[in-house]
Every structure is written in structure tokens, then in C-alpha cells.
N, C-alpha and C positions, 0 to 999 in steps of 0.2 A: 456265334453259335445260335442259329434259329430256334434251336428245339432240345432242350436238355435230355431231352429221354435219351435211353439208348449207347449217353455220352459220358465218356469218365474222363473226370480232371484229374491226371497222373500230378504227383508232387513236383515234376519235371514243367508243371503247365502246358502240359502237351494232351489235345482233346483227344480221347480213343475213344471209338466207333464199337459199339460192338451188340450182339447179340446172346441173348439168356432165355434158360427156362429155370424158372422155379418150384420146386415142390417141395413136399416135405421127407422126403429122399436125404438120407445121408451120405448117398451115393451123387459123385458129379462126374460130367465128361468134360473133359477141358480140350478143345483144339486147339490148335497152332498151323496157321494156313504157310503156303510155301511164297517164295520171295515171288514182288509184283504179281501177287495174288490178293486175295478179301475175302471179306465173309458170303457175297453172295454166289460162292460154288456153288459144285452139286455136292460134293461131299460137307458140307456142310448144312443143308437143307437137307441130305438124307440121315445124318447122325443125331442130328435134331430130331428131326419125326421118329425113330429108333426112340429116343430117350424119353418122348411126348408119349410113345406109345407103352411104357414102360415105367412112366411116372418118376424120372431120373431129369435130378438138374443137370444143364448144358450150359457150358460159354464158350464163345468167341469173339476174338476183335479184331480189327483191321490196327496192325502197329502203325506206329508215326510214318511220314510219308507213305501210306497204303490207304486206299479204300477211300471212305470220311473222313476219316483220322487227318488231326494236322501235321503237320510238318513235310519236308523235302525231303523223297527218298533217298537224293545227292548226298546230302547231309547227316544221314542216317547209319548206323549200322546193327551188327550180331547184338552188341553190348546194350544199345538203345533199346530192341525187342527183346533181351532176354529181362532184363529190368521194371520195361512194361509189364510184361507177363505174370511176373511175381506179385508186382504191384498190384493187380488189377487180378489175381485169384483171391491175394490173401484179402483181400475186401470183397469180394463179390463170394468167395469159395468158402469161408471160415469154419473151422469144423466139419468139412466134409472131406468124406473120403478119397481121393480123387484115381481117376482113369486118366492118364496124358495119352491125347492122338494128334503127331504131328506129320507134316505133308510133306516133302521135299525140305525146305530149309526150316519147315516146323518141327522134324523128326530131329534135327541138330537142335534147336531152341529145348524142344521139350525133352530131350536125353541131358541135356543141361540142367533144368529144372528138375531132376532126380537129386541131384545132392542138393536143392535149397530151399523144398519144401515139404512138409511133411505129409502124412496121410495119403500118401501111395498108394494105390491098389493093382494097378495095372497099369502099362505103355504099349502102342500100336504104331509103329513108324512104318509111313507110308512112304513108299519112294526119296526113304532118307538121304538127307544129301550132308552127313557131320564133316565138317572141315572145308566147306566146298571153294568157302574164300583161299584159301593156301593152296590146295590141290588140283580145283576144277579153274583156278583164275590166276593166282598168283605168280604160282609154279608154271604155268602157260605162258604167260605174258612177255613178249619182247621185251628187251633191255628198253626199246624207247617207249613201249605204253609204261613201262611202270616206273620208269623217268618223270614222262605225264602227270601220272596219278601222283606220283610223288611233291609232285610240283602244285597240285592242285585244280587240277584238270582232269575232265572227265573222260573216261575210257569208252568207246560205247561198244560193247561186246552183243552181237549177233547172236541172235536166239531162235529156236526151233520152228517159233510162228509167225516169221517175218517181220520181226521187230527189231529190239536192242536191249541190252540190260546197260544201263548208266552206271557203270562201275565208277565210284571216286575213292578218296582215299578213308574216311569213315566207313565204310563198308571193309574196304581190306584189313586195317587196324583193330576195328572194334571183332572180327571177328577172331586176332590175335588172342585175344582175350577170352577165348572160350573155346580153343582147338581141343579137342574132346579125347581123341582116337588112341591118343600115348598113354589115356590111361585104364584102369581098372575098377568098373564098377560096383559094388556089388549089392542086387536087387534081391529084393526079397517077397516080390510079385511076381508075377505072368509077363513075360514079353512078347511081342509077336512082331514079326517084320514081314511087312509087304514091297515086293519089289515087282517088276514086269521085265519082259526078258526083251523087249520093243524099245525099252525106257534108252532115250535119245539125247539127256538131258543128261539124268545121274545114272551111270552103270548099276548095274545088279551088286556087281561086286560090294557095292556103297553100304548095303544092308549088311551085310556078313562081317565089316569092317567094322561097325557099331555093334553088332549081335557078340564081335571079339573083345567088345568095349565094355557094356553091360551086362553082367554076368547072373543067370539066375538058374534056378534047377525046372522050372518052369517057361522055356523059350522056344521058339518057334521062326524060321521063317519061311514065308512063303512063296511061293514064286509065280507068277502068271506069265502062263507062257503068251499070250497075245494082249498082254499088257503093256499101254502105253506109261511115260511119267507121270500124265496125271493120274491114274487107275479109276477113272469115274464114270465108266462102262457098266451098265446095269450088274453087269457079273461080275466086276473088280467087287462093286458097291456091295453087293450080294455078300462075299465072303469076308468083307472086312465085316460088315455088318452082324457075321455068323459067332465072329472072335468079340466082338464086343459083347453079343449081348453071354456068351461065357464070361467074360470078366463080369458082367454087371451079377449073374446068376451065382457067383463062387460063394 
């Protein structure tokens, strides 16, 4: 590690990557970016400026195998980021109030993060994707990839921008361990769910499935009609940006 800043030694010794504002705000935004993604989005560089302009602390990190961060996303899974995640608020967050805003596989992590950390204020699940290991891959998968995977081999599952997702068996398992949807949560903040009706990736439906998971008297989803998965279209940006800054203002 060239440069300690920026960098956090998880107890795991696993280095995470990540980015923060500080203030003196008892108020924080915490993200949670979506699988082979990182911190240098858009939504991430607009949530930030949001909270800069607002005088609200911000974090975010690139989990193990993502970004900077070390480790093999092969090697990785749900269980690994949700752990990070904890790890790396309850030291960097301590006593603050927190807003959780998660992106596609961050909307699963950070609806996670309701039952194991305190000082809640608000959740923003962006083109959630909860359970996506079991439903969008497992439940999918021929008898012979998940022989494969089973095996120890890597699945390479075709994705929307010409690539692959390196499905192995740490990614299937670890997300065992945090299948969300069976049950009932009950929130005692503002929810909001952003979904896009474009979304190519995770159905719309995926929001409503969590929205039946998390339960509050204050929830909302909402729906873009010419929204893609990622929602980070000036005007996706716009209106999540509009629900944030209500939770920051409650």
C-alpha cells in the first residue's frame, strides 16, 4: 500500500479503498455501491457534493475484490461486504446518525445493515437487487454451471455491457447467508425505493420485493419510467438527490 490515506485495514487485513467527508454534522450518508462497481461513479460523486453542500458527513468504499481495495472478487462474497461495511461505519461513522443509500447489490447489503447497526435515519435503495445471488443466478443456472461452481470453477455469466460477471462459489454461499426477502422488517425511518422501468439488470419488481421486506409508515417507491439500472441520468440523479436531501432536512 503506497499511500495509507483513503485506506482502511479491515480486522480481516483486507485493505479498503474508500472515500469520506467530514463535518461536524451528526448527520452521515453512508453508500453501498452495486456488484463490480467502485466509488468513482456518478452517483457517488453526486451524493457527495449533496452532502458537501449541506455540510453532511459521506462514506464510501470499494469492498474487497472492487476498486482499490485488495482482495479477488472470485474469492469474495455478500457475507465478505456486508462485514466490511459494518466494520468500516462503526469506525469511521461512530455516533452518527446514519441515512443508508444502496445501488443495485448495495440496496441488498445496506437493507442488511438495518438489523446490525444502530442510528438509522433513513434508506434509499437504488435499483435494489436483495437476494439476487439465489434468484437472479442460482435459480438460473444449469445443472452443469452450478456443478462448475460447485466444483470450484468459475461461472462467467454475460452481463448488459459486454462483459462477464465471474460468478464462483463464494459469491453464491456468502450470499446464503443474507437472503433478506422471507422476512419482515420493521423500520422505524423513511424508506424510498428507486427503480427504472428500462432496468435490464434487476426487474422493477426487485424494489417492491424489499419495499414487502422493510416495513415502515413512512415509504415510498418510485419508479422511472426511462430509467436505466444504473439511474445516473441527470434526472434519475435529480430525484434521488430530492429524497435525500428530505431525509437529511426531517
Amino acid at each position: 500500500m503506497k499511500n495509507k490515506k483513503n485506506y482502511f485495514l479491515s480486522l480481516g487485513k483486507t485493505t479498503l479503498h474508500y472515500t469520506e467527508l467530514r463535518t461536524k454534522s451528526k448527520i452521515a450518508v453512508f453508500f453501498l455501491h452495486g456488484l463490480m462497481s467502485d466509488i468513482t461513479g456518478k452517483k457517488v460523486k453526486y451524493l457527495k457534493n449533496i452532502c458537501k453542500k449541506n455540510n453532511i458527513n459521506f462514506l464510501s468504499f470499494d469492498y474487497s475484490g472492487h476498486g482499490k481495495s485488495s482482495g479477488i472478487f472470485e474469492e469474495r462474497g455478500i457475507d465478505n461486504w456486508v462485514s466490511e461495511a459494518i466494520e468500516i461505519c462503526k469506525k469511521k461513522l461512530r455516533n452518527k446518525k446514519i441515512i443508508l443509500i444502496g445501488s443495485s447489490c448495495g440496496g441488498w447489503i445496506a437493507a442488511t445493515l438495518i438489523t446490525k447497526l444502530k442510528n438509522i435515519i433513513g434508506f434509499i435503495g437504488i435499483a435494489s437487487a436483495p437476494d439476487f445471488t439465489k434468484l437472479l443466478m442460482w435459480d438460473t443456472f444449469s445443472k452443469k454451471s452450478k456443478k462448475n461452481i460447485n466444483s470450484g470453477k468459475i461461472h462467467k455469466l454475460k452481463n448488459e455491457y459486454g462483459g462477464y460477471y465471474p460468478i464462483g462459489q463464494p459469491l453464491i454461499e456468502g450470499g446464503k447467508k443474507h437472503l433478506i426477502l422471507h422476512k419482515k422488517i420493521k423500520c422505524n425511518f423513511p424508506l424510498r425505493f428507486f427503480h427504472g422501468l428500462q432496468d435490464n439488470v434487476v426487474p422493477f419488481q426487485y424494489s417492491y420485493m424489499l419495499a414487502n421486506t422493510l416495513i415502515s409508515k413512512d415509504s415510498k417507491i418510485l419508479i422511472q419510467e426511462k430509467g436505466d439500472h444504473s439511474l445516473s441520468k441527470t434526472l434519475d440523479l435529480k430525484r434521488i438527490g430530492k429524497e435525500l436531501l428530505y431525509l437529511i432536512k426531517l
